[in-house]
N, C-alpha and C positions, 0 to 999 in steps of 0.2 A: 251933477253926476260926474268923479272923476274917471280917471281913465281905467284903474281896477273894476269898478263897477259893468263900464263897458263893455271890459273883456268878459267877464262873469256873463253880462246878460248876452253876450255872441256865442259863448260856448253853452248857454244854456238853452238856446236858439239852436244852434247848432246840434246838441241831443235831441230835442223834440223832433227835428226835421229827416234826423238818422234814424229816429224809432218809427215817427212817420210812414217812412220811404221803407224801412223792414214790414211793419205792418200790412201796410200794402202789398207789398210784394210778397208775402207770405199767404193774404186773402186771394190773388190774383192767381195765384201758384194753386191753391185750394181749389177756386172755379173751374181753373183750367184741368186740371184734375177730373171734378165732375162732370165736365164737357167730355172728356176723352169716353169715362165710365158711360155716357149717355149716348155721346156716338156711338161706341162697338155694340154696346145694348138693343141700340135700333137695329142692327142687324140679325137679332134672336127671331122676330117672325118670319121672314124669307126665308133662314136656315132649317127652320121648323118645318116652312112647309117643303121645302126641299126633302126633307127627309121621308115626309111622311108620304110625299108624290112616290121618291126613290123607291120606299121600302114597298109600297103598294104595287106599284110596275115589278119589281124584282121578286115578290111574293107571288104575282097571276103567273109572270113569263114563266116561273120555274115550274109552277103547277102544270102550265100546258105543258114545258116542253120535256118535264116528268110523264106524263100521261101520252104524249105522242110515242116515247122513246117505248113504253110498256105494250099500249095496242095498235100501233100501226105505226112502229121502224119500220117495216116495208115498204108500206105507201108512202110515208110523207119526205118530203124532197129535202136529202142532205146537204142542200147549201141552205136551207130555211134553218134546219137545227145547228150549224156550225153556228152561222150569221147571229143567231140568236143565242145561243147560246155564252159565246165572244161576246153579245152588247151585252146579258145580265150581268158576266162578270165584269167588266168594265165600269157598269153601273154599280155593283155594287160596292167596287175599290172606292168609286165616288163617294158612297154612300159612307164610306167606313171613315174616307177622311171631312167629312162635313158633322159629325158626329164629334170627332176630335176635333174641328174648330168651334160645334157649340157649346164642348164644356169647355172650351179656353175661354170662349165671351162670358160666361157662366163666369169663370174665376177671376176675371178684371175688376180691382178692386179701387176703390179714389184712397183709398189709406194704405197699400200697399208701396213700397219704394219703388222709386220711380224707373228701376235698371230691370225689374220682375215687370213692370208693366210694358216697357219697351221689347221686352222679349217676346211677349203674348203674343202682343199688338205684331212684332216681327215675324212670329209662326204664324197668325194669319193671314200675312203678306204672303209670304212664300206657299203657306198651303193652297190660300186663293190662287196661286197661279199653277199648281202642279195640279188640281183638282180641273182645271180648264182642260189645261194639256191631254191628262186621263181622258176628257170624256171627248177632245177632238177625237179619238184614237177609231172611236165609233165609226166614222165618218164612211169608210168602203165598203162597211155592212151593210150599210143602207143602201148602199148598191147590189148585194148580193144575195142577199134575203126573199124575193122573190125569186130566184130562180131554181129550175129544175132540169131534171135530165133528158124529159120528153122534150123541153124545148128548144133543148140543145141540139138536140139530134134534129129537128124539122127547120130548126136555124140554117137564114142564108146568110151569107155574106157580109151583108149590110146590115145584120144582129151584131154580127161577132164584133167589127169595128166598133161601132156604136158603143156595145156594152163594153168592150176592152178600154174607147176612151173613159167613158164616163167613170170606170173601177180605177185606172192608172191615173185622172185627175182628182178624184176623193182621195184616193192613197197617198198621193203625195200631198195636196193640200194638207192631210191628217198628219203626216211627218214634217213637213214645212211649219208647220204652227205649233207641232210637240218640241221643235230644237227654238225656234224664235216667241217663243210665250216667255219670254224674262224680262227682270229691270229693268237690265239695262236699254228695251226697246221701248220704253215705258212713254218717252215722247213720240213718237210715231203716231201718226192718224189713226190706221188700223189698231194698233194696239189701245189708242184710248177709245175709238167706239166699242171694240169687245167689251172690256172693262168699264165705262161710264157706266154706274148702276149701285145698288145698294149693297151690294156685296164687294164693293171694292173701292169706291169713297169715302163708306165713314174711317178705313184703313188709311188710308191716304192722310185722309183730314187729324189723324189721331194720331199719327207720326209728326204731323208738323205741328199741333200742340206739345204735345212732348218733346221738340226739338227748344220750345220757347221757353218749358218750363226748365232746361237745360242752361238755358241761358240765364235766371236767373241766379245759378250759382254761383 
């Protein structure tokens, strides 16, 4: 074999190992693709039941506290109806952005471009965390919800404190976690137990497939 030969069978080596190395990286690019489509996917039953827990809670609350407001505004104690009134709405802001992230899972496609999926996969990062934030907001209601005016007035002392810390500590725990629920606290302790869960890993895990398949362009 002389030396032309040679060179022929190294560049012809040399194709097969280039189409090779495309092939593969093109099947790898593929899987990884359906991985992403399969991770956000698994997130469909949890948001499912979210919704339907939500829309059920927001469906009784309003019925009572339509039917309080009609036969007995008078008797029933207007920190109950504020309080409650304040969590249905809260819940149902919830409710309206978990709706718009399950048809965004709904629309995550493995054959769509990969800039359309990083978008998706990007809004339910950020809705995941503003849907948090929303429902900390709850938080002094549930301080406030039971109380009334007769037991204001027979209240000592040792109520008032009590119940003013217990409201002034939910109050701000509920603004302290509305301004720090972002990214950027993302490695924090506290912020990875809130989030550790199935509504905010296969996110995770689906941005850093799509960072790989990034790479290889």
């Amino acid at each position: 074999m002389d030396d032309k030969d040679m060179i022929n069978l190294w560049k012809s080596y040399d194709k097969r190992l280039e189409e090779s190395l495309i092939l593969n990286r093109k099947n790898t690019e593929e899987i990884t693709r359906i991985n992403v489509q399969n991770s956000i996917g698994s997130m469909k039953p949890v948001k499912l039941v979210i919704l339907l827990v939500g829309i059920a809670w927001v469906s009784a609350g309003s019925v009572l506290v339509v039917n309080l407001l009609r036969f007995s505004f008078e008797e029933v104690s207007k920190f109950f109806l504020f309080s409650a009134t304040a969590q249905l709405f809260i819940t149902l802001l919830a409710i309206i952005v978990y709706l718009y992230q399950f048809v965004l899972i709904q629309q995550v496609d493995s054959s769509e471009p990969i800039l359309e999926t990083q978008k998706k996969v990007a809004q339910l990062q950020s809705s995941t965390l503003w849907v948090t934030r929303i429902l900390f907001l709850q938080l002094p209601l549930w301080t406030t919800f039971y109380l009334s005016e007769s037991l204001f007035k027979n209240a000592n002392l040792a109520f008032y404190l009590l119940q003013g810390f217990v409201t002034l500590s939910f109050t701000y725990a509920a603004f302290w976690l509305f301004v720090n629920i972002n990214y950027g606290n993302s490695d924090k302790k506290w912020f990875r137990l809130l989030f550790d869960g199935r509504e905010w890993t296969p996110v995770i895990k689906s941005m850093e497939m799509l960072r790989q398949i990034e790479e290889y362009h």
